[in-house]
MARMARLO-500178 format. One record per residue (C-alpha): y, x, z; residue number from 1. Coordinates in nm, 2 decimals. Each point is the difference from the previous one (the first is absolute). Example, Ala and Ser with C-alpha at 12.3 -4.5 7.8 and 13.67 -1.06 7.14 Angstrom:
PT; yy; xx; zz; nr
PT; -0.45; 1.23; 0.78; 1
PT; 0.34; 0.14; -0.07; 2
END
This chain:
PT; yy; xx; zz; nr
PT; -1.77; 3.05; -0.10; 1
PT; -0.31; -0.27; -0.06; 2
PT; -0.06; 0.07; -0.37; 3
PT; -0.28; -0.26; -0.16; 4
PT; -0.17; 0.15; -0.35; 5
PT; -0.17; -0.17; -0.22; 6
PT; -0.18; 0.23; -0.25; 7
PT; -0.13; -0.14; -0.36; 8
PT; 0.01; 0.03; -0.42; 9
PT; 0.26; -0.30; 0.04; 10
PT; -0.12; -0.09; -0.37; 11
PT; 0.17; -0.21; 0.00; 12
PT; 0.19; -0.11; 0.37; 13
PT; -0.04; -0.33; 0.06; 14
PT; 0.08; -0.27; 0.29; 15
PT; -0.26; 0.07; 0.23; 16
PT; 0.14; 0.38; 0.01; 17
PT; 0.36; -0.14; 0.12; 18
PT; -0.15; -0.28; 0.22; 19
PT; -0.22; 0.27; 0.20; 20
PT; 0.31; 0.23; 0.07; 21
PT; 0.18; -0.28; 0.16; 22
PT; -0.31; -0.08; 0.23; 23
PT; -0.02; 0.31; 0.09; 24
PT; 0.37; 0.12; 0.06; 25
PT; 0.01; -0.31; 0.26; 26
PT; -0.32; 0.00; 0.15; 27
PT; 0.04; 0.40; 0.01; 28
PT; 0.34; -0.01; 0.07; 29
PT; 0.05; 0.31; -0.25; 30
PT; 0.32; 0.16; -0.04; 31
PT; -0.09; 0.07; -0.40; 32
PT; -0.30; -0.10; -0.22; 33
PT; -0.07; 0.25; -0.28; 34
PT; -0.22; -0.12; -0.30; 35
PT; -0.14; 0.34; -0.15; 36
PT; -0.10; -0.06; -0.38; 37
PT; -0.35; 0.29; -0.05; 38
PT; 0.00; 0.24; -0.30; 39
PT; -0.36; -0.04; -0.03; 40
PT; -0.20; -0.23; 0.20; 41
PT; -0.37; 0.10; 0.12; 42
PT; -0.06; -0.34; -0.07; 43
PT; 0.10; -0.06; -0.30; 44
PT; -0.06; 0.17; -0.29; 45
PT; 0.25; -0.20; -0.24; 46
PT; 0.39; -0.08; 0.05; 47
PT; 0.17; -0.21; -0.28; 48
PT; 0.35; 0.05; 0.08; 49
PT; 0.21; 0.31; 0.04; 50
PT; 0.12; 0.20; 0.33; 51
PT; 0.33; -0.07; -0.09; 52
PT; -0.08; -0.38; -0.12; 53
PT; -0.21; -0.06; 0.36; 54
PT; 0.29; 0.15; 0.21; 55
PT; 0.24; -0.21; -0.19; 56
PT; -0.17; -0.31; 0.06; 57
PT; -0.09; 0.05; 0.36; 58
PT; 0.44; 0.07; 0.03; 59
PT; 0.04; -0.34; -0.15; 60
PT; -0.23; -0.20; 0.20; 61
PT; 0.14; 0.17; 0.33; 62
PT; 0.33; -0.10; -0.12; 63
PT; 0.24; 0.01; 0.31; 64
PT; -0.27; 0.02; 0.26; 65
PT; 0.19; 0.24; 0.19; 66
PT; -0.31; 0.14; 0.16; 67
PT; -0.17; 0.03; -0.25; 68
PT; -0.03; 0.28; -0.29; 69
PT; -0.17; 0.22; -0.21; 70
PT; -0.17; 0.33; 0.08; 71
PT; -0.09; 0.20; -0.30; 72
PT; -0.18; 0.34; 0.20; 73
PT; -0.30; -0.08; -0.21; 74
PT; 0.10; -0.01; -0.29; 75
PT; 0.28; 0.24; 0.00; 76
PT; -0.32; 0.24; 0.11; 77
PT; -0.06; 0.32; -0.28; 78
PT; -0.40; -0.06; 0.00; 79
PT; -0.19; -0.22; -0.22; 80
PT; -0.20; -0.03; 0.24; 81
PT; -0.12; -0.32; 0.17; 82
PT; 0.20; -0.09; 0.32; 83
PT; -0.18; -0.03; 0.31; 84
PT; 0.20; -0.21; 0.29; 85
PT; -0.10; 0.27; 0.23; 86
PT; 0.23; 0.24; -0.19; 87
PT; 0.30; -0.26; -0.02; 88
PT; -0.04; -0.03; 0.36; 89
PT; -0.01; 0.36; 0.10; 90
PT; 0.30; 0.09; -0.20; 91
PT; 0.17; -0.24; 0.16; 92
PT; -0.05; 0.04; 0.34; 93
PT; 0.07; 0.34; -0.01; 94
PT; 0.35; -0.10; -0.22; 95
PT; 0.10; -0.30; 0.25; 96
PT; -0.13; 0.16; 0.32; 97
PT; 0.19; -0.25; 0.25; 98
PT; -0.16; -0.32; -0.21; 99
PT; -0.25; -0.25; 0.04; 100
PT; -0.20; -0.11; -0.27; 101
PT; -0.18; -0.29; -0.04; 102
PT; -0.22; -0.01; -0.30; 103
PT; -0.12; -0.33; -0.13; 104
PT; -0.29; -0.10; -0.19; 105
PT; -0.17; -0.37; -0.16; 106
PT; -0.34; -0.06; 0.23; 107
PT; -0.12; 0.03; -0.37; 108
PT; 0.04; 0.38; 0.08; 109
PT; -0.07; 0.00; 0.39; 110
PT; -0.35; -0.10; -0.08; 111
PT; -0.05; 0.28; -0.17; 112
PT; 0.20; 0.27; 0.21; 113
PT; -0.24; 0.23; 0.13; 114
PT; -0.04; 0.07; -0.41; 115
PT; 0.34; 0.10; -0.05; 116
PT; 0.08; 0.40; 0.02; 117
PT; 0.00; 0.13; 0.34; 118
PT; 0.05; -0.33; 0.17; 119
PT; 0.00; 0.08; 0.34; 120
PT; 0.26; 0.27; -0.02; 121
PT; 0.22; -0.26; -0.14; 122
PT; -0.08; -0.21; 0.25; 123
PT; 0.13; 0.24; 0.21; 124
PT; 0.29; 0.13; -0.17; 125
PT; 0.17; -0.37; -0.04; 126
PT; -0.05; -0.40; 0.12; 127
PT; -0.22; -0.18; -0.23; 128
PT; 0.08; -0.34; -0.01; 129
PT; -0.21; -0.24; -0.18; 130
PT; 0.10; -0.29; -0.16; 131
PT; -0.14; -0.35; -0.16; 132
PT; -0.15; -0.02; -0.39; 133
PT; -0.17; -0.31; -0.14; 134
PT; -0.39; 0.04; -0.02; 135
PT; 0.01; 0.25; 0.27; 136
PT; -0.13; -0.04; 0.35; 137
PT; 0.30; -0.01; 0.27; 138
PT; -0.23; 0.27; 0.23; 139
PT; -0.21; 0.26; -0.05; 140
PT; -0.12; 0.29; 0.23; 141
PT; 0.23; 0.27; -0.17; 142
PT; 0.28; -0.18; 0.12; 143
PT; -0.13; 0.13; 0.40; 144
PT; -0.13; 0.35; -0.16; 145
PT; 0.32; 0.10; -0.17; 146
PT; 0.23; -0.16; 0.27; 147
PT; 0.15; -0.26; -0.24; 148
PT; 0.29; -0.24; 0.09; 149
PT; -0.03; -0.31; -0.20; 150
PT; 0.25; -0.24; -0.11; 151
PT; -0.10; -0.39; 0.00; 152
PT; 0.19; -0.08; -0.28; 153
PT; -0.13; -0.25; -0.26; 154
PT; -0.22; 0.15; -0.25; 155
PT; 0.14; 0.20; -0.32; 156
PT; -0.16; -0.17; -0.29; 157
PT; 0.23; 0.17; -0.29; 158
PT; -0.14; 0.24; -0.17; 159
PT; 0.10; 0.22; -0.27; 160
PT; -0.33; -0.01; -0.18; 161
PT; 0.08; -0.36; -0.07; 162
PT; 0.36; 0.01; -0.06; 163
PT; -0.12; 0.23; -0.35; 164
PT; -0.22; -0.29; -0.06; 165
PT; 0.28; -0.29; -0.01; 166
PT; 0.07; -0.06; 0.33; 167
PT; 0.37; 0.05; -0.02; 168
PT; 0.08; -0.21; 0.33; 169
PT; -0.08; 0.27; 0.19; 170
PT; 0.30; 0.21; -0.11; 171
PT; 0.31; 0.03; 0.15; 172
PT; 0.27; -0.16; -0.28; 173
PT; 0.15; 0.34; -0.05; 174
PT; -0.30; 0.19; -0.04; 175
PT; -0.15; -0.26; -0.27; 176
PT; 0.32; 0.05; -0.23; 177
PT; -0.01; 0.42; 0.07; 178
PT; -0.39; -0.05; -0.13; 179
PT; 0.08; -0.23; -0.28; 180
PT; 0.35; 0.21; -0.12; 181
PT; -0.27; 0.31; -0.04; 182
PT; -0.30; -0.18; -0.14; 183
PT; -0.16; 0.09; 0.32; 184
PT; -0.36; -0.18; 0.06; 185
PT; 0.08; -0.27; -0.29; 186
PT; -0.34; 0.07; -0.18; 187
PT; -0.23; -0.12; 0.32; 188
PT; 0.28; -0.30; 0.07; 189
PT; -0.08; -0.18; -0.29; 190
PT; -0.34; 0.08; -0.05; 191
PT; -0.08; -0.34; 0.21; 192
PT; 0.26; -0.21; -0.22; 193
PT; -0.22; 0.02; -0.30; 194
PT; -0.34; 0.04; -0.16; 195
PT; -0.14; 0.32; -0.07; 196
PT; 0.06; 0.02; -0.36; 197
PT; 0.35; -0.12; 0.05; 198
PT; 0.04; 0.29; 0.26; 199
PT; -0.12; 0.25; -0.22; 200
PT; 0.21; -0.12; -0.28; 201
PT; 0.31; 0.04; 0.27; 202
PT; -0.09; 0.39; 0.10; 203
PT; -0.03; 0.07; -0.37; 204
PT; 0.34; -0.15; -0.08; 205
PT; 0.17; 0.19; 0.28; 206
PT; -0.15; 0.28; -0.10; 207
PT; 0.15; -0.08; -0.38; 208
PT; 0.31; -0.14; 0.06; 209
PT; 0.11; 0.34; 0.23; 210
PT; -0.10; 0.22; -0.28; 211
PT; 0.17; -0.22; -0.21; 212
PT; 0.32; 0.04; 0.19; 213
PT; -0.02; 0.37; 0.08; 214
PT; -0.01; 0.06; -0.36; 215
PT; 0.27; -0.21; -0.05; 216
PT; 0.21; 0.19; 0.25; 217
PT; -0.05; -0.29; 0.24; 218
PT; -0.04; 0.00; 0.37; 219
PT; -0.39; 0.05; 0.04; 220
PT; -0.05; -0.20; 0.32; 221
PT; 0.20; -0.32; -0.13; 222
PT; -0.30; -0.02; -0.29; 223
PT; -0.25; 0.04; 0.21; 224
PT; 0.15; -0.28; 0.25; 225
PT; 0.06; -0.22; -0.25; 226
PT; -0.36; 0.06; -0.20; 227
PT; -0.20; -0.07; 0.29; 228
PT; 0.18; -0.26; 0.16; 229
PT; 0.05; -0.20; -0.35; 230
PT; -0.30; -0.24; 0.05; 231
PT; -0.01; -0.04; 0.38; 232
PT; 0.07; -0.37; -0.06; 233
PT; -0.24; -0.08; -0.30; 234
PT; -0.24; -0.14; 0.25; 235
PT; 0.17; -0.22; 0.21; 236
PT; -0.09; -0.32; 0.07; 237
PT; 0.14; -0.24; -0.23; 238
PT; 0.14; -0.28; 0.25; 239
PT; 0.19; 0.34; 0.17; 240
PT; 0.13; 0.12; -0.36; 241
PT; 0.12; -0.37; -0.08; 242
PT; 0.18; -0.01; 0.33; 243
PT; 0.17; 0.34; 0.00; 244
PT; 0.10; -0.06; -0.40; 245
PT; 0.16; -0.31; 0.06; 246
PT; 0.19; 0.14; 0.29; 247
PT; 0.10; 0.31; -0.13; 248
PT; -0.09; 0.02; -0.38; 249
PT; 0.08; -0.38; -0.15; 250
PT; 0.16; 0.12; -0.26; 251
PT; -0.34; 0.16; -0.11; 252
PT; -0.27; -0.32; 0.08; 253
PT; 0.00; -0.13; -0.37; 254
PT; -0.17; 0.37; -0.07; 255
PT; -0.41; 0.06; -0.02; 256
PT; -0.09; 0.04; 0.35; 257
PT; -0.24; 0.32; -0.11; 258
PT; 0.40; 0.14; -0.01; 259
PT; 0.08; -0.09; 0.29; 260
PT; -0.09; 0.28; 0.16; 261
PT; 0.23; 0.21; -0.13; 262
PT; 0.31; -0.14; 0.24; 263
PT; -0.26; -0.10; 0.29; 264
PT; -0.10; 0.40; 0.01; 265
PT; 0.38; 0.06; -0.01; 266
PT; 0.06; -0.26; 0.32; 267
PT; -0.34; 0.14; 0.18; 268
PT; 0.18; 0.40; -0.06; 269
PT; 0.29; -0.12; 0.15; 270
PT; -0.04; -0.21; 0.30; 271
PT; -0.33; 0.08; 0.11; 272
PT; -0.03; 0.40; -0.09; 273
PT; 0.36; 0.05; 0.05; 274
PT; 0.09; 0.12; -0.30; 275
PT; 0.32; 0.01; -0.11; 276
PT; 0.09; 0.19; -0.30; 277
PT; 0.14; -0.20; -0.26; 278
PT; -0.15; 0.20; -0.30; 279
PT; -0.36; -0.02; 0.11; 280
PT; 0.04; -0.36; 0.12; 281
PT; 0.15; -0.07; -0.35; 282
PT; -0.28; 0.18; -0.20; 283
PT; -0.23; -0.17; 0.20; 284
PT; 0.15; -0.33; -0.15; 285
PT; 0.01; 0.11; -0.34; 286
PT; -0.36; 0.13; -0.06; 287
PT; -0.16; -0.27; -0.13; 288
PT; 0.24; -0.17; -0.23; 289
PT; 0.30; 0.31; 0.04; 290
PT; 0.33; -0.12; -0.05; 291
PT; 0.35; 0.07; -0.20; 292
PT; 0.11; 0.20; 0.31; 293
PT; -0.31; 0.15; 0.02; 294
PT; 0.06; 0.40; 0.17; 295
PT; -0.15; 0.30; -0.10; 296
PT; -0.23; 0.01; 0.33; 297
PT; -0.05; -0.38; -0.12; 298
PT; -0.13; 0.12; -0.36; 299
PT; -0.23; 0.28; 0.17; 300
PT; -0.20; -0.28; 0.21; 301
PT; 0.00; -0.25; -0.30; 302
PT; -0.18; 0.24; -0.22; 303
PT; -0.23; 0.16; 0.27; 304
PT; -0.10; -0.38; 0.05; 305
PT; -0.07; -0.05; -0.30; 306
PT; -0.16; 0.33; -0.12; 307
PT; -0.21; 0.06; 0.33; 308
PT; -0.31; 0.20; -0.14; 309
PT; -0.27; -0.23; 0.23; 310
PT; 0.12; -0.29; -0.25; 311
PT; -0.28; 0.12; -0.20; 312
PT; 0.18; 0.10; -0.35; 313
PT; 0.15; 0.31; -0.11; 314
PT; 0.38; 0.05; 0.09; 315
PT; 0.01; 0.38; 0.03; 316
PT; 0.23; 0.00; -0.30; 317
PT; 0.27; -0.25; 0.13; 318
PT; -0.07; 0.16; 0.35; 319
PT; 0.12; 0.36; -0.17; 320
PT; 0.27; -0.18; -0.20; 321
PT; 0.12; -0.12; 0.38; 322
PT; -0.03; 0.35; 0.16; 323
PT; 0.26; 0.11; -0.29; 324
PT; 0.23; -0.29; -0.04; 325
PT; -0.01; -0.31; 0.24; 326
PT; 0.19; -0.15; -0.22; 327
PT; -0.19; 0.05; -0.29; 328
PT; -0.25; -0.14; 0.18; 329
PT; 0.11; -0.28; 0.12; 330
PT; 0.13; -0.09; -0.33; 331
PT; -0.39; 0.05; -0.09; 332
PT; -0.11; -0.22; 0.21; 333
PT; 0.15; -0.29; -0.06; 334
PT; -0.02; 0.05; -0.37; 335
PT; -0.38; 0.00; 0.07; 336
PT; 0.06; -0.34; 0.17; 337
PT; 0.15; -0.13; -0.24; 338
PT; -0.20; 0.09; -0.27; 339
PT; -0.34; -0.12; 0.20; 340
PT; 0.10; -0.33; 0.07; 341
PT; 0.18; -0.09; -0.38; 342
PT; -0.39; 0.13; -0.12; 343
PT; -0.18; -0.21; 0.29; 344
PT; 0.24; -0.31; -0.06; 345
PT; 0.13; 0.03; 0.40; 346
PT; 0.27; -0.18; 0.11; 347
PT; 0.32; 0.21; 0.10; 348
PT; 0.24; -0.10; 0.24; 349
PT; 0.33; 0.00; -0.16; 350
PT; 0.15; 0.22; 0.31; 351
PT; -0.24; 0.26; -0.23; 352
PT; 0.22; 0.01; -0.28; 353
PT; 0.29; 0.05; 0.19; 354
PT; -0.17; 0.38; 0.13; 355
PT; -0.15; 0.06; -0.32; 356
PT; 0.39; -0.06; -0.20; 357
PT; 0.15; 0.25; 0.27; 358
PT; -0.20; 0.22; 0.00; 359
PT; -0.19; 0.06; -0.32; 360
PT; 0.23; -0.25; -0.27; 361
PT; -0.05; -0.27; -0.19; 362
PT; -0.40; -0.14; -0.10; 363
END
């Protein structure tokens, strides 16, 4: 058989990936195309997601490509050790001795081939094929030293550097709602949405609003989903905001717009991050004002909101009072609220009093 490979951290898998192994199972005419996530990559020192997470994600966005799958023989390796393609390749050669493999690589990497690990006994061991990356020349003289193929396809411009920095477009549909279920990359998606301050604010709620809910006896995860995806929305422009509130949110327009962002978060979670677990999308919704249906996960993020330690005062009490008894807590909180704006003379919506009489009694 004609077996293509494709080598990489896959951190995450993203178009480009899938696009490539379609060029090159037709140009190539290859019977199979094998994408082989790496244990520990020489040229990278960090990985964000898991082994099992990166092999996961790379199934989904091969999806019923019937040439196509996954090839785990570095990571399933016993050494720590960093993997070196030369290795891959000689184990398996000597496994599939009646195979030819063609190995692929960006021009981003052909450039710099005659750096990699004994390069020209890979050269001789497989086909190198070589293919198109934006920002990279479409020739270069290790393409004649190492005895390259190249494929003319147009260039790959995804990358997975920018995909952790927002750049969500890039990801197979299936792959963005695996990353977003597992609070996968969330922390560098949103960073662009928002000023630095706000962003900080975010990362400290998430970190809050988990502990909250794994003292609680909640699912982890959900709070730290839910805590830094809360404001995503608090910054959008306001001609988008009034659009998306009257379309989806009418109900809701009569409400101080610095509110808003409470169900615009919820809408940007779910139809543009792919989110689509009810309780986080709800507690998402309920952190600013909260709500008579409020959940517990809901009550975790309300108080981490409000109790975040980089809002300059000193909640470690109420914090400690949440750790023990969410409930509590909550109940804290908006007792606090209460008592803050009856001393400052603040108007409070009468929706207020409906959360305060369920959940705390009569004022």
């Amino acid at each position: 058989m004609k077996i293509g490979l494709l080598g990489g951290s896959f951190d995450p898998v993203h178009l480009g990936h899938i696009q490539i192994a379609k060029e090159a199972i037709a140009a190539l005419q290859l019977d199979s195309f094998w994408f082989i996530p790496t244990k520990h990559n020489p040229w990278k020192e960090n990985v964000t997601a898991s082994n099992t997470d990166r092999v996961k994600m790379l199934q989904l966005a091969i999806g019923n490509q019937e040439k196509m799958q996954v090839s785990t023989i570095e990571i399933d390796q016993d050494s720590n050790e960093k993997n070196y393609t030369i290795d891959t390749l000689d184990t398996l050669v000597a496994r599939y001795p009646k195979d030819r493999f063609y190995f692929l690589m960006g021009m981003d990497q052909a450039c710099a081939f005659e750096k990699w690990k004994s390069a020209k006994d890979i050269s001789k061991l497989v086909q190198l094929v070589a293919f198109n990356r934006g920002g990279y020349p479409e020739d270069h003289e290790n393409l004649k030293k190492y005895h390259f193929l190249k494929i003319d396809n147009p260039p790959i411009t995804a990358s997975s550097s920018e995909i952790k920095e927002g750049a969500i477009q890039m990801l197979d549909q299936n792959v963005l709602h695996y990353i977003s279920s597992h609070g996968l990359y969330l922390d560098g998606m949103i960073r662009n949405r928002m000023h630095k301050k706000r962003y900080q604010h975010s990362l400290s709620v998430a970190k809050l609003t988990a502990q909250f809910a794994k003292n609680n006896g909640l699912d982890e995860q959900k709070g730290y989903i839910a805590g830094v995806m809360h404001d995503v929305a608090k910054e959008m422009p306001i001609e988008e905001a009034t659009k998306l509130m009257k379309e989806y949110y009418p109900e809701y327009l009569d409400k101080p717009k610095p509110i808003w962002h409470q169900w615009l978060s919820s809408y940007v979670c779910e139809k543009e991050f792919l989110i689509d677990d009810q309780e986080i999308l709800k507690a998402i919704e309920d952190h600013t004002t909260a709500s008579t249906t409020i959940s517990k996960l809901g009550k975790c993020l309300y108080c981490a909101d409000k109790l975040d330690p980089l809002r300059g005062y000193d909640s470690s009490a109420d914090i400690a009072l949440c750790n023990k008894d969410i409930d509590a807590g909550f109940r804290k909180s908006l007792q606090s609220f209460y008592d803050f704006s009856k001393a400052n003379h603040r108007e409070i919506d009468p929706v207020f009093f409906e959360i305060y009489h369920k959940f705390i009694g009569e004022n």
